[in-house]
C-alpha positions as CSV (number, residue, x, y, z in Angstrom):
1,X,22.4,-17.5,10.2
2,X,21.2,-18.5,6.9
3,X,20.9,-22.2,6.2
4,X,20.7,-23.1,9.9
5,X,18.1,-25.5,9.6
6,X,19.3,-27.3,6.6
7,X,22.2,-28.7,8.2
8,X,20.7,-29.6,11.4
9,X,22.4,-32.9,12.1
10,X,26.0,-31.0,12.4
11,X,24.8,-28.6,14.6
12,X,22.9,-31.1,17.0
13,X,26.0,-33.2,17.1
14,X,28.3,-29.9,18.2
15,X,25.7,-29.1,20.6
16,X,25.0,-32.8,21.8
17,X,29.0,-33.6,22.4
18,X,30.6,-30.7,22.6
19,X,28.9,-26.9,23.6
20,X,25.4,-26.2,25.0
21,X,23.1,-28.3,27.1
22,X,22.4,-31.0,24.5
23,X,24.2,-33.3,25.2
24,X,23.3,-36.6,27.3
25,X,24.6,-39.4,29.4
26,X,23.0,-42.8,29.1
27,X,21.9,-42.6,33.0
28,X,21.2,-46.5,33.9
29,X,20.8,-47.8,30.6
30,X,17.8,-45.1,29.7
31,X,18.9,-44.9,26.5
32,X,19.5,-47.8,24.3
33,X,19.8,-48.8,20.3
34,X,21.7,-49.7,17.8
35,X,25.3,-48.4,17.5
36,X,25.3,-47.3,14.3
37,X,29.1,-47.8,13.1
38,X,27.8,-51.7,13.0
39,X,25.4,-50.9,10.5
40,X,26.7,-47.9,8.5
41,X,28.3,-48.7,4.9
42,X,31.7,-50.2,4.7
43,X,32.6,-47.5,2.6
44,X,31.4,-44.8,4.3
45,X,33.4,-45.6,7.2
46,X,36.4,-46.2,5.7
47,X,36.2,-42.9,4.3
48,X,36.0,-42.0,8.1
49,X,38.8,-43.8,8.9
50,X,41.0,-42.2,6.4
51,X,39.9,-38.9,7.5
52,X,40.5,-40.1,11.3
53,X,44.0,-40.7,9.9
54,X,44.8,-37.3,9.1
55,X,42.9,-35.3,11.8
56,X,45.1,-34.1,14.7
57,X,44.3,-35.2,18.3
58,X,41.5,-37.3,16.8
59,X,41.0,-40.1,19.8
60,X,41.2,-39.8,23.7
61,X,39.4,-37.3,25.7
62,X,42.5,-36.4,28.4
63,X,45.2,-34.4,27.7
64,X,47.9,-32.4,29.3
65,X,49.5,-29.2,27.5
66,X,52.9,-28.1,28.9
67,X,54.8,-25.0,28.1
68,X,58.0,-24.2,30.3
69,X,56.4,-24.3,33.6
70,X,53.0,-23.6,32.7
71,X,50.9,-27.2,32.7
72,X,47.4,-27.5,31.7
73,X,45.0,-30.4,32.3
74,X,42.1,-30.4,29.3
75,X,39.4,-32.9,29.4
76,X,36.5,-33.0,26.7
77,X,33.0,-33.4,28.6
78,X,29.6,-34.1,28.3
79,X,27.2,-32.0,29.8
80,X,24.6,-34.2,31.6
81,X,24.5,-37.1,33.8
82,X,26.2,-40.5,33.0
83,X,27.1,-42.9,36.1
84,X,30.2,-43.7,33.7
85,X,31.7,-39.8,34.6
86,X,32.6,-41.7,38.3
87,X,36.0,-42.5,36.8
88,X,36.8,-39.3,35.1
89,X,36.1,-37.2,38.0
90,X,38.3,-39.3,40.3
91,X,41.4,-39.0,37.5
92,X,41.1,-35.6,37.3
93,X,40.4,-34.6,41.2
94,X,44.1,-34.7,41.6
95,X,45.1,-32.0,38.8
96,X,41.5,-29.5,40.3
97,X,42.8,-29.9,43.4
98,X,46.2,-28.5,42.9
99,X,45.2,-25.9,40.1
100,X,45.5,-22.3,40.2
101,X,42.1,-22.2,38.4
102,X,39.4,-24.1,36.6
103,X,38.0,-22.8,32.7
104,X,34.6,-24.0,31.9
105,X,32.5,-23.1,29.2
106,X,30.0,-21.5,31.8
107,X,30.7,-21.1,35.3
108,X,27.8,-21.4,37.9
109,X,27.8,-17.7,38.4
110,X,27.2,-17.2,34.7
111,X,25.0,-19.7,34.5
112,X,22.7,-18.4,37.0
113,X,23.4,-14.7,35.3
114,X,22.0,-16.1,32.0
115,X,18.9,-17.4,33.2
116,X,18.1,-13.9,34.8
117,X,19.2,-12.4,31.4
118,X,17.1,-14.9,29.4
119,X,14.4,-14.3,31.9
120,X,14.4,-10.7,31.1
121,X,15.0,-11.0,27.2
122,X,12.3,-14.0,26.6
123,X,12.5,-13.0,22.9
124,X,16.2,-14.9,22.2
125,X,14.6,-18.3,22.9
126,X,10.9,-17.5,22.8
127,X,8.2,-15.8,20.4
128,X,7.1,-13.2,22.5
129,X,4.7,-11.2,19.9
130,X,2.5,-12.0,17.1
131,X,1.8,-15.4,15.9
132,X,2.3,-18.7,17.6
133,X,3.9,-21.7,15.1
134,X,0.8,-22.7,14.9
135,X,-0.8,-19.7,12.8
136,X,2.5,-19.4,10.8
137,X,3.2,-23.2,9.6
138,X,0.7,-25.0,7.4
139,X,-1.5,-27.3,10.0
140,X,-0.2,-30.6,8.2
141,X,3.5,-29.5,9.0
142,X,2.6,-27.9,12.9
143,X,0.7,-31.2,13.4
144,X,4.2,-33.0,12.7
145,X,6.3,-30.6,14.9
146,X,3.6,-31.4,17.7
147,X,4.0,-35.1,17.2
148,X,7.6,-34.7,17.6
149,X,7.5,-32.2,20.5
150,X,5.2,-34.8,22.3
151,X,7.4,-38.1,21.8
152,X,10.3,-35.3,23.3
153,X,8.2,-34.6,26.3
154,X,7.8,-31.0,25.6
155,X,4.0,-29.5,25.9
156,X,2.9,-28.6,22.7
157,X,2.0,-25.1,23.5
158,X,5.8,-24.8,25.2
159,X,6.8,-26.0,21.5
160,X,4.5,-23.6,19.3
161,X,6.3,-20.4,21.5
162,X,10.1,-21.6,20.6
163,X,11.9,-19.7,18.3
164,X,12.4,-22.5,15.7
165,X,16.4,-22.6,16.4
166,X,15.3,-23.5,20.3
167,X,12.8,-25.8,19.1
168,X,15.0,-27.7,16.8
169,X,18.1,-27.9,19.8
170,X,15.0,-28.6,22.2
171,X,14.0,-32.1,20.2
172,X,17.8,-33.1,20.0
173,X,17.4,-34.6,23.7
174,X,15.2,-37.9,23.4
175,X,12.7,-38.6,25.8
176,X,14.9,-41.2,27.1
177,X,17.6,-38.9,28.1
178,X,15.0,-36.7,29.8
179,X,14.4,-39.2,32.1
180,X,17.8,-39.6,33.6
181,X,17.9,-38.7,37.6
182,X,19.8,-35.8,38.2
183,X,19.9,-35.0,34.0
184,X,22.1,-31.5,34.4
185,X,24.5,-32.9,36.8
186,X,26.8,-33.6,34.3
187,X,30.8,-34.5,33.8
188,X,31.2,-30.4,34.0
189,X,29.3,-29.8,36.9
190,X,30.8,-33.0,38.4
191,X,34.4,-31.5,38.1
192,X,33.1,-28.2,39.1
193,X,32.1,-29.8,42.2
194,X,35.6,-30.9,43.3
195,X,37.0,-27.4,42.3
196,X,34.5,-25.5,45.0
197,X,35.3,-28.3,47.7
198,X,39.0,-27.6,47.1
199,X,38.3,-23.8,47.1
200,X,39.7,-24.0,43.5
201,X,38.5,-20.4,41.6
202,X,36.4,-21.7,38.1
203,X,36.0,-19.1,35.5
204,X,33.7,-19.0,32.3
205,X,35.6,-19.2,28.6
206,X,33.0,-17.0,27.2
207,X,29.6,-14.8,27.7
208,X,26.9,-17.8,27.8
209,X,24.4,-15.8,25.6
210,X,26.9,-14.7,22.9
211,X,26.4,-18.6,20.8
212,X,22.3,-18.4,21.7
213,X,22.5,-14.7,19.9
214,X,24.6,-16.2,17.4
215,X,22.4,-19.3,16.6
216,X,19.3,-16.6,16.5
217,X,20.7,-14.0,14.1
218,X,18.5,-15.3,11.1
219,X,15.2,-13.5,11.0
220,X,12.0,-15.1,12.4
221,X,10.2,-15.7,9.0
222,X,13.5,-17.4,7.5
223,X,14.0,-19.8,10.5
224,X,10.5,-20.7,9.9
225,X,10.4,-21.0,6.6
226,X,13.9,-23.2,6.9
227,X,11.9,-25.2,10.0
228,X,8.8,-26.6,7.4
229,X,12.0,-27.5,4.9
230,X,13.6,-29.6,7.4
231,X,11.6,-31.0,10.1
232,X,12.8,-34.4,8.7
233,X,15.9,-34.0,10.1
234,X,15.4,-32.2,13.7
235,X,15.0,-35.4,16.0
236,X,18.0,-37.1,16.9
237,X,17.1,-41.0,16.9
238,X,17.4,-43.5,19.4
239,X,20.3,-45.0,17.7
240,X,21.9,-41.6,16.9
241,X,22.0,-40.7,20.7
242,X,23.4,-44.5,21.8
243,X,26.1,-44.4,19.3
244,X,27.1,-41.0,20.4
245,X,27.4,-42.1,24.1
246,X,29.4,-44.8,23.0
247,X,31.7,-42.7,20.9
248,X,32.1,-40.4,23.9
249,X,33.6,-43.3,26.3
250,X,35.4,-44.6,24.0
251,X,37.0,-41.1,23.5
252,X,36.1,-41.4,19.9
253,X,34.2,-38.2,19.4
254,X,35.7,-37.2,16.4
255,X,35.0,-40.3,14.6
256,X,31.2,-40.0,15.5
257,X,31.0,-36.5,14.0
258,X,32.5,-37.3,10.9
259,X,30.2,-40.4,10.7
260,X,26.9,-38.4,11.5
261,X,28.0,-35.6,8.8
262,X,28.8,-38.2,6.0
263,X,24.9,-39.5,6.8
264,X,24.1,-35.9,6.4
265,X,25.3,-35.2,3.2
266,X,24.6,-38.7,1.8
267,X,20.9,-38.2,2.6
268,X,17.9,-38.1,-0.1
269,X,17.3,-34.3,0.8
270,X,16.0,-31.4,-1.8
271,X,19.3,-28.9,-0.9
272,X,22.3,-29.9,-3.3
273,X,25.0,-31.6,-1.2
274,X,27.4,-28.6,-1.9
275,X,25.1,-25.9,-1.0
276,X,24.8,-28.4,2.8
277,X,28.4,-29.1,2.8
278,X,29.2,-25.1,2.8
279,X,26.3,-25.0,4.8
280,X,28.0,-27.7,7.2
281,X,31.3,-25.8,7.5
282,X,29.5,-22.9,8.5
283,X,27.4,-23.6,11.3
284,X,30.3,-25.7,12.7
285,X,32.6,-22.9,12.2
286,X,30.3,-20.8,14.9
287,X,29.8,-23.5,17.0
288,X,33.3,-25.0,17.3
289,X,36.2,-23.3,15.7
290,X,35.4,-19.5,16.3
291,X,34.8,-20.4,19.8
292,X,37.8,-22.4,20.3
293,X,40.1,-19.7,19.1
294,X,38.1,-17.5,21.2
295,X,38.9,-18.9,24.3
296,X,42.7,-19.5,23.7
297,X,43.4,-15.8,24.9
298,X,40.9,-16.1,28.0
299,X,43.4,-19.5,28.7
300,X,46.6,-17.5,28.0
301,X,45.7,-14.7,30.3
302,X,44.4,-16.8,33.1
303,X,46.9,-16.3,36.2
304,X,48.5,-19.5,37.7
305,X,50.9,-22.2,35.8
306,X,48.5,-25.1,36.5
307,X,45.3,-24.7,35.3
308,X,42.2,-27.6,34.2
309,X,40.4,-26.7,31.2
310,X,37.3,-28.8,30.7
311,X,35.1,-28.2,27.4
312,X,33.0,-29.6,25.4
313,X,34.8,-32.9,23.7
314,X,34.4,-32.2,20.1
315,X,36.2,-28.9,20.7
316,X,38.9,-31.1,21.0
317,X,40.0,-32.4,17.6
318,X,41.1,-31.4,14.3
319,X,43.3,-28.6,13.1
320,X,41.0,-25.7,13.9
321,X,40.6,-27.5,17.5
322,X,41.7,-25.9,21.3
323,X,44.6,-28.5,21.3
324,X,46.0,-27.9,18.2
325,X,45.4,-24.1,18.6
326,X,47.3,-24.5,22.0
327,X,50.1,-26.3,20.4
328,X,50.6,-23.2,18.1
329,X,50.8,-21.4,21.1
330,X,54.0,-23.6,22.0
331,X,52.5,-26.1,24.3
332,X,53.9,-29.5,23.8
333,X,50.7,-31.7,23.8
334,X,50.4,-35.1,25.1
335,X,47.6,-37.9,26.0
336,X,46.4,-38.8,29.1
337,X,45.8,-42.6,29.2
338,X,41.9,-43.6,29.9
């Protein structure tokens, strides 16, 4: 994908709050900071606020979708651990309990057929032949990606073997984050549990592999010559990450993202900011919208008329989001109070 690197802060956000893996729970307090719509210019987040004004299903992370007798529960997650998912799972163990059917992003089953897969194609995530990072960065710019991979807790030789898109979603997870107990056991996996105990069927939205292919369709040798560009901008700070977990709770998701790509294309950075903003829109298009109209025909032909669907949150929002897709469909959308 060309110009992946370049817009780096959008795609960690899609990937920390709403798609793969990268996203985070605070986990008793691990992660702290400053949130950073205290500090961020008045008129920056005004201009957020405006936007907020006009984007469709913008706050909350419950919702239920009706259409004749057809009822489905949605609820935006986050992937890993948080001891605040307690009262999510308990509102929504009602709805799993009585569903025809659960639709995750990734089932177990899938999930467990990905790693085999990835375990037999180590070239989508890895650099299985020829040279290391190491030998094809400059040594002033692989001895900055080994400082970062270190403060990350990932072994620099681990780090040197990524293909640079793994590497870059590989640093979005602080150390802090990292250290949470039980750091996969997320909202997801949470809900996921109450589905088997209630015998409740869960099915995957979409192959787990098809976004990791996507992600790595730019040659080698242009991810790495976009990784020395932008190595600036791979590590997700300690206040990015706290302000994120805030937005989640407080079901403002939406608000976060546009904050975070306003900071993006506000930043000091050699790309002109219309060459990142079209850069922006596309990477978020893959990661978000084509996937969310994606998995509106796996949710239409999904057998039962009560069904939970629990994604990613920030595939919630907006007009190119699953609930406004849905209500195209002729569901009749409404919030679900916290």
């Amino acid at each position: 994908m060309t110009g992946f690197f370049s817009c780096l802060r959008p795609a960690r956000l899609a990937l920390m709050v709403g798609t793969l893996a990268a996203s985070a729970g605070s986990g008793d307090a691990a992660c702290t900071g400053v949130d950073l719509r205290d500090i961020a210019p008045p008129a920056m987040l005004a201009e957020v606020e405006a936007e907020i004004a006009r984007t469709p299903y913008a706050h909350g992370l419950r919702w239920i979708a009706t259409r004749g007798d057809r009822q489905l529960h949605i609820i935006g997650t986050m992937h890993l651990n948080d001891p605040r998912h307690a009262p999510l799972v308990a509102a929504m163990a009602p709805a799993i309990e009585q569903a025809d059917a659960m639709l995750v992003e990734m089932n177990p089953a899938d999930k467990a057929a990905m790693d085999q897969e990835l375990a037999a194609e180590p070239e989508l995530v890895f650099i299985t032949e020829g040279p290391t990072l190491i030998d094809r960065l400059p040594d002033a710019d692989w001895q900055e990606i080994a400082d970062l991979a270190r403060a990350a807790g990932i072994p620099t030789f681990m780090a040197a073997k990524m293909r640079p898109w793994f590497l870059s979603m590989s640093l979005s997870v602080p150390q802090c984050a990292r250290d949470i107990p039980n750091v996969t056991e997320g909202l997801d996996m949470q809900l996921m549990a109450v589905a088997e105990a209630a015998s409740v069927p869960v099915h995957s939205l979409e192959d787990p592999l098809g976004i990791f292919r996507r992600l790595d369709a730019a040659p080698l040798e242009e991810q790495v010559a976009e990784l020395r560009s932008y190595m600036a901008m791979m590590v997700v700070s300690g206040d990015e990450f706290y302000t994120m977990l805030e937005s989640y709770f407080e079901g403002e998701v939406q608000a976060f993202t546009l904050l975070q790509l306003k900071e993006f294309l506000a930043a000091d950075a050699p790309v002109p900011v219309a060459e990142r903003q079209a850069q922006a829109e596309e990477l978020m298009t893959a990661l978000l919208s084509d996937r969310n109209r994606a998995w509106v025909p796996v949710i239409e032909a999904t057998a039962g008329d009560a069904l939970v669907v629990a994604v990613g949150a920030a595939h919630l929002p907006g007009e190119d989001g699953l609930l406004a897709l849905l209500a195209a469909q002729g569901y009749v959308i409404e919030p679900v109070a916290p």
